[in-house]
VOKOL-896975 format. One line per field, with one value per residue: residue in three letters; residue number from 0; y, z, x of N, C-alpha, C in turn. Coordinates in nm, 2 decimals. Each point is the difference from the previous one (the first is absolute). Layout:
<pts>
rest = ALA:...
nr = NUM:...
n.c2 = Y:...
n.c3 = Z:...
n.c1 = X:...
ca.c2 = Y:...
ca.c3 = Z:...
ca.c1 = X:...
c.c2 = Y:...
c.c3 = Z:...
c.c1 = X:...
</pts>
This chain:
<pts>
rest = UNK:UNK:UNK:UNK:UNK:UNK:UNK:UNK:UNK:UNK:UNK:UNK:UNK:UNK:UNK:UNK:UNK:UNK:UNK:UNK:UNK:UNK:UNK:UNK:UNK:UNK:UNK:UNK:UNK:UNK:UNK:UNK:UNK:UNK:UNK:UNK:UNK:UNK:UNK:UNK:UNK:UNK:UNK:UNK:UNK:UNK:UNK:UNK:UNK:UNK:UNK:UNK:UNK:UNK:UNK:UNK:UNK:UNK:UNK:UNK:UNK:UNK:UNK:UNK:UNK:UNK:UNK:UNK:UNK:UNK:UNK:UNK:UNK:UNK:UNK:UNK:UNK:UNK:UNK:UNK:UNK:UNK:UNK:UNK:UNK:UNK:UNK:UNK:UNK:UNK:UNK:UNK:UNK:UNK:UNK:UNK:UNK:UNK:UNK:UNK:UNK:UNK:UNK:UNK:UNK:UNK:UNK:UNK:UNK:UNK:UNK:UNK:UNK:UNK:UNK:UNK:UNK:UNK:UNK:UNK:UNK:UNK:UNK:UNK:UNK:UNK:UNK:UNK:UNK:UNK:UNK:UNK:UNK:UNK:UNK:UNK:UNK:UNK
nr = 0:1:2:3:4:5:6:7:8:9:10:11:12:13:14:15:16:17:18:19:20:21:22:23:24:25:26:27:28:29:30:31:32:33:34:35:36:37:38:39:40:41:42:43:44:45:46:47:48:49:50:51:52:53:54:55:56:57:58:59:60:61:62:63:64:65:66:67:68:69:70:71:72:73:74:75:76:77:78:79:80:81:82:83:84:85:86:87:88:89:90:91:92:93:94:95:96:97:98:99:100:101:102:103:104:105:106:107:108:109:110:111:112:113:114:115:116:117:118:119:120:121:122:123:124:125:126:127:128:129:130:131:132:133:134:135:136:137
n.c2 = -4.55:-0.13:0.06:-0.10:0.03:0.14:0.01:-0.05:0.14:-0.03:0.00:0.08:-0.01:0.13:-0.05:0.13:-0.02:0.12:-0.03:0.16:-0.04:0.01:-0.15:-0.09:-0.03:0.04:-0.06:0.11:-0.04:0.10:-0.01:0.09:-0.10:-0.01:0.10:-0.07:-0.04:-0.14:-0.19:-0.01:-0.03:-0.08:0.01:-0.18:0.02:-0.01:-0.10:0.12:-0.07:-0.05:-0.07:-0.05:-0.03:-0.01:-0.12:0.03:-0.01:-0.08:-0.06:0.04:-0.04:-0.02:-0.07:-0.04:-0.06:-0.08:-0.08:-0.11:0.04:-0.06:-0.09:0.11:0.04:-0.06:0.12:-0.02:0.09:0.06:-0.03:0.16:-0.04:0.08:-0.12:0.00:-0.07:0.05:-0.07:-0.05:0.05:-0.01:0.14:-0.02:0.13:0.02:0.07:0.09:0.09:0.02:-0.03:0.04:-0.13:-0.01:0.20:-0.12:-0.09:0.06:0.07:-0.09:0.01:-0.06:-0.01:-0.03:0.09:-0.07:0.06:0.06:-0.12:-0.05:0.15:0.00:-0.15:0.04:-0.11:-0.09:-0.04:0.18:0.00:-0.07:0.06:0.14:0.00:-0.05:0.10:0.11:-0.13:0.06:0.07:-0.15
n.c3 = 18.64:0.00:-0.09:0.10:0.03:-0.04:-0.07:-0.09:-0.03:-0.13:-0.05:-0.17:-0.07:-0.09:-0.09:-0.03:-0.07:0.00:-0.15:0.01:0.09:0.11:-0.01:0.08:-0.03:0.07:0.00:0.03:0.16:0.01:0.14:-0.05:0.04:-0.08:-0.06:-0.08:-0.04:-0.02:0.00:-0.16:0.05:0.09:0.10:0.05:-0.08:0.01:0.04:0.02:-0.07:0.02:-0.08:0.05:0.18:-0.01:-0.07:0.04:0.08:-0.10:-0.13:0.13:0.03:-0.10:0.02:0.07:-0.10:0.07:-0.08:0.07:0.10:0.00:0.07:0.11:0.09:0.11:0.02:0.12:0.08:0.07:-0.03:0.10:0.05:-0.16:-0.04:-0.07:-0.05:-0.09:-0.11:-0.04:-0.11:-0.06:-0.09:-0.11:-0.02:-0.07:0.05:-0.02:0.08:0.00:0.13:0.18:-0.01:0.09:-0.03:0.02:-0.05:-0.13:0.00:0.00:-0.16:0.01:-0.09:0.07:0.02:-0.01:-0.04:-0.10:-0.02:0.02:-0.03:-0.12:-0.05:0.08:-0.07:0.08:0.04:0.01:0.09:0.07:-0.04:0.01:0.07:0.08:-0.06:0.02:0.06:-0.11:0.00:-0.02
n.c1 = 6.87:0.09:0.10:0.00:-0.10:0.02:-0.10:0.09:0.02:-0.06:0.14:-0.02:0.06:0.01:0.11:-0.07:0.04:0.08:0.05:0.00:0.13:0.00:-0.03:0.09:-0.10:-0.05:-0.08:0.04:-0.05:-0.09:0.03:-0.12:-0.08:0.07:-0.04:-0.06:0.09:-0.07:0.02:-0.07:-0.13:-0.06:-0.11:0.05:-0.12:-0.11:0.04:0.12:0.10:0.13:0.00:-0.10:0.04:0.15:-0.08:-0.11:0.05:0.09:-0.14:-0.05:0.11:0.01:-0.14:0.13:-0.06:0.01:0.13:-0.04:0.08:0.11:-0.05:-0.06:0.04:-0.09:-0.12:0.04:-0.12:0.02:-0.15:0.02:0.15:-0.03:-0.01:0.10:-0.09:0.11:-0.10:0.16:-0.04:0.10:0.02:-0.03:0.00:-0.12:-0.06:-0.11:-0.06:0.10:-0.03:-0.06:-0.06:0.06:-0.05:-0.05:0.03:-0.04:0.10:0.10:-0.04:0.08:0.05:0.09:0.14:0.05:0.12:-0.08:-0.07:0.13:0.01:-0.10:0.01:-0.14:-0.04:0.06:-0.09:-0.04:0.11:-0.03:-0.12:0.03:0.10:-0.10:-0.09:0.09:-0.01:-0.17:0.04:0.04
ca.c2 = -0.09:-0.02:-0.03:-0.15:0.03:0.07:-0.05:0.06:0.09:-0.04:0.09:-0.05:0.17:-0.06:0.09:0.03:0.02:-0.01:0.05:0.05:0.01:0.08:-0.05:-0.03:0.11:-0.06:0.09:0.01:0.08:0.09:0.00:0.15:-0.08:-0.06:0.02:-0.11:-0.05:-0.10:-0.07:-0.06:-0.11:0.03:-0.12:-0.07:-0.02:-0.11:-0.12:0.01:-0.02:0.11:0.04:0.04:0.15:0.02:0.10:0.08:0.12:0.09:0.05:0.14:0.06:0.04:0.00:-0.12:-0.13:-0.09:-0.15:-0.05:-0.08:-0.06:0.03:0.10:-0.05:0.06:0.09:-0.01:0.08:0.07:0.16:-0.03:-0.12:-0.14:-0.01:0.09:-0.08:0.04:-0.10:0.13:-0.03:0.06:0.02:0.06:0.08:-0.09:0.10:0.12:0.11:0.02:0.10:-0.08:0.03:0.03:0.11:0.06:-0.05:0.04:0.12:-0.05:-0.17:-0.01:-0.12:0.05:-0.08:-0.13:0.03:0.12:-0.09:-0.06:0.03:0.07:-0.04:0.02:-0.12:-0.10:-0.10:0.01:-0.01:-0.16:-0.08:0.08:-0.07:-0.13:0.04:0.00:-0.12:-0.08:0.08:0.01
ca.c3 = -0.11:-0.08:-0.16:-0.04:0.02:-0.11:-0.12:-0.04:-0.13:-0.12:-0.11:-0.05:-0.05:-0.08:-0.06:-0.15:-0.11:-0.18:-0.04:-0.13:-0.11:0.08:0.15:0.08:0.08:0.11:0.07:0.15:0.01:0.11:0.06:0.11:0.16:0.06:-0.10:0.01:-0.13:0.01:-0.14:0.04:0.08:0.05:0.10:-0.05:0.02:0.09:-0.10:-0.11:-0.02:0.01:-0.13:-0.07:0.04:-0.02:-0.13:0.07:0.04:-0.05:-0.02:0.05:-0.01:-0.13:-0.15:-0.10:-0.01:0.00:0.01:0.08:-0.03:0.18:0.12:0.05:0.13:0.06:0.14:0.11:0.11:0.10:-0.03:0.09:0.05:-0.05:-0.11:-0.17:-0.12:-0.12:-0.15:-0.15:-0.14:-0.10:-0.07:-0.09:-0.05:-0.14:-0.01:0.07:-0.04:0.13:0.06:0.10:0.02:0.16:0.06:0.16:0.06:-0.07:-0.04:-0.11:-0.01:-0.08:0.01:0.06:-0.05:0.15:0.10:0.08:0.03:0.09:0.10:0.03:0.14:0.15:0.12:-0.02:-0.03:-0.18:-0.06:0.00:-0.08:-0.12:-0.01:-0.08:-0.08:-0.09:0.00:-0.07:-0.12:-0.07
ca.c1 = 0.00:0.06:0.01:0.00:-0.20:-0.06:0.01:0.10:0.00:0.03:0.01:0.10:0.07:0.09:0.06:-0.03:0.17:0.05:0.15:0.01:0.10:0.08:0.02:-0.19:-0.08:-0.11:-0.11:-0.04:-0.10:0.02:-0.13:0.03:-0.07:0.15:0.16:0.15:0.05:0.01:-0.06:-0.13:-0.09:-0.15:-0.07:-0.09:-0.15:-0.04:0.00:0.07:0.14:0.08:0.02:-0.07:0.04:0.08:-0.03:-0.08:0.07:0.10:-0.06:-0.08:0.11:0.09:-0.02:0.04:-0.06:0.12:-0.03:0.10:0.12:0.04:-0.03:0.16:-0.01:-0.12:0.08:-0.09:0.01:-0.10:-0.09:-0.09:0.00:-0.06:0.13:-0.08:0.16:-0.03:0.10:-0.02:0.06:0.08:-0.12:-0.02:-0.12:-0.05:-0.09:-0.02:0.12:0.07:-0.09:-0.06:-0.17:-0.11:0.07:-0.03:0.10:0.11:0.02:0.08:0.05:0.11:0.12:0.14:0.12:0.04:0.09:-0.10:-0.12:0.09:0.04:-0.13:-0.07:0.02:0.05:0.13:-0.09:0.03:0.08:-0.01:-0.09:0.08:0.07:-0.10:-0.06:0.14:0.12:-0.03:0.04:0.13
c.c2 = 0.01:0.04:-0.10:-0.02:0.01:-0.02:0.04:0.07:-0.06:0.12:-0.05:0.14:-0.10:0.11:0.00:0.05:0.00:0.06:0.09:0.00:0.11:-0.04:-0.06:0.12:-0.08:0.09:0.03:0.14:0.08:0.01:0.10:-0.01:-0.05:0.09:-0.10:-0.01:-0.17:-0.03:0.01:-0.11:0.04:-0.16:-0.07:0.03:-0.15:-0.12:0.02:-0.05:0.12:0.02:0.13:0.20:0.04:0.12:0.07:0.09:0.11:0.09:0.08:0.08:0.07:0.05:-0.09:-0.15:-0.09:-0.12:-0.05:-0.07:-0.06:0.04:0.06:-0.09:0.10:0.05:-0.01:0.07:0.01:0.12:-0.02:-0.16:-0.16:-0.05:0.01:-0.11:0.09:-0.03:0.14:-0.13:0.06:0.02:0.07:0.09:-0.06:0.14:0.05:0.12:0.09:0.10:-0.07:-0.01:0.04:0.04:0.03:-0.13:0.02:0.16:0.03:-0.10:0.06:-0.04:0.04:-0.13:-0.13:0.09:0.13:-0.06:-0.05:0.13:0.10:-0.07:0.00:-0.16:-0.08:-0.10:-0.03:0.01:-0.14:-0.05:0.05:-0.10:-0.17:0.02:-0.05:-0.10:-0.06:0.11:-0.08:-0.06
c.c3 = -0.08:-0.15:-0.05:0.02:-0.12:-0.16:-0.08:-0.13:-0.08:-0.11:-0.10:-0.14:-0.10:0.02:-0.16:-0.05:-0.14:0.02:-0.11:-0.08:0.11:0.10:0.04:0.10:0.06:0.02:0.17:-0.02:0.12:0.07:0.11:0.12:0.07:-0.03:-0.01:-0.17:-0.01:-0.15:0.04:0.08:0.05:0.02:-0.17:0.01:0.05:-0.15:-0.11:0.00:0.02:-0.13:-0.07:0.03:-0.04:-0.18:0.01:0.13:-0.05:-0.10:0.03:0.08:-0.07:-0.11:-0.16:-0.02:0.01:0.01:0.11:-0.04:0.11:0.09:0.07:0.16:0.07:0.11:0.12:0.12:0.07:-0.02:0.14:0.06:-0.04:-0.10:-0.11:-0.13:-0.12:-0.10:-0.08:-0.10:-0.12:-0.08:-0.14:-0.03:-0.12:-0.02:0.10:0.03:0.17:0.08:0.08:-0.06:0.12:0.05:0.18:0.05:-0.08:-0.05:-0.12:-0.02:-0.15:-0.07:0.03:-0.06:0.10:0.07:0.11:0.08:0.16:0.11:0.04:0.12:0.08:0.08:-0.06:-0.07:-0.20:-0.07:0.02:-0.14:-0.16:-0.01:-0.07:-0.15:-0.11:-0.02:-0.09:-0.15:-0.06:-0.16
c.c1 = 0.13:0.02:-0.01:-0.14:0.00:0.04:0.09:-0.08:0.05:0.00:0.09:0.04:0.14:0.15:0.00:0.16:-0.03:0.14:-0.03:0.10:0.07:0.00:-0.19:-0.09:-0.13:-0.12:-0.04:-0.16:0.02:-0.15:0.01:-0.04:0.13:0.12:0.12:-0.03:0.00:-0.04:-0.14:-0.05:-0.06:-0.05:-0.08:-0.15:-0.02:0.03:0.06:0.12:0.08:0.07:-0.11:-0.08:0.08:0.00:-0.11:0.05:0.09:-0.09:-0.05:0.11:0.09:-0.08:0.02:-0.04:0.19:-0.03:0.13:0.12:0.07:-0.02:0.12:0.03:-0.09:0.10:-0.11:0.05:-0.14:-0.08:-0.07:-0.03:-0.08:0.14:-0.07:0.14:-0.07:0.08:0.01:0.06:0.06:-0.18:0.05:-0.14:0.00:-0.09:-0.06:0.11:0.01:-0.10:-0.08:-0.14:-0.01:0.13:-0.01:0.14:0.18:-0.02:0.10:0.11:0.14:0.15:0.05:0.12:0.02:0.05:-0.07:-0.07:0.00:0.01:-0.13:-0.11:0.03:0.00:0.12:-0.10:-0.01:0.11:0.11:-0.07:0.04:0.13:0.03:0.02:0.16:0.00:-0.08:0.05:0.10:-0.13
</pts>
């Protein structure tokens, strides 16, 4: 069977930013099932938007309640020969407070500087989408 068979994975994940005044900073997470360092997301539920995963993933990800902001450019690849498209969007935290609800897929979550941010993850993919991200800071 084809990638072109199988159902494509739907996900969607934001990039969370702020500026304290020393530059922009991001939120990445760390997942010990992978050891990798990436942005938040996680699989649409059944009949859900990707908007609306998108702020419910980062949520049990982070910890942080965020509101949306532009849409970023989606990244697409291959899980176990199925294709997988994942939306992110520029995010502002509005509240809650930093820290995974669901320790079995996050171990830690935290801001890092852009310039740190860019060389901590572990895919091009996020850093395509990090990249994105900048071009809305003016």
């Amino acid at each position: 069977m084809s990638s072109g068979d199988r159902p494509t994975i739907r996900a969607a994940g934001g990039v969370v930013g702020r500026d304290d005044g020393d530059g922009p900073e991001i939120v990445l997470i760390h997942r010990e099932r992978y050891d990798d360092w990436c942005l938040p997301k996680g699989k649409l539920d059944d009949g859900e938007s990707f908007s609306d995963a998108a702020v419910r993933e980062v949520a049990e990800e982070t910890g942080l309640r965020c509101r949306l902001g532009p849409e970023l450019p989606e990244v697409r690849y291959e899980v176990s020969g199925r294709p997988k498209v994942v939306r992110f969007w520029a995010m502002e935290a509005v509240g809650g407070e930093l820290g995974p609800e669901d320790l079995e897929e996050v171990d830690e979550v935290r801001w890092v500087p852009l310039d740190e941010a860019l060389t901590l993850v572990s895919y091009d993919a996020d850093r395509q989408v990090i990249s994105a991200w900048t071009a809305t800071l003016s």
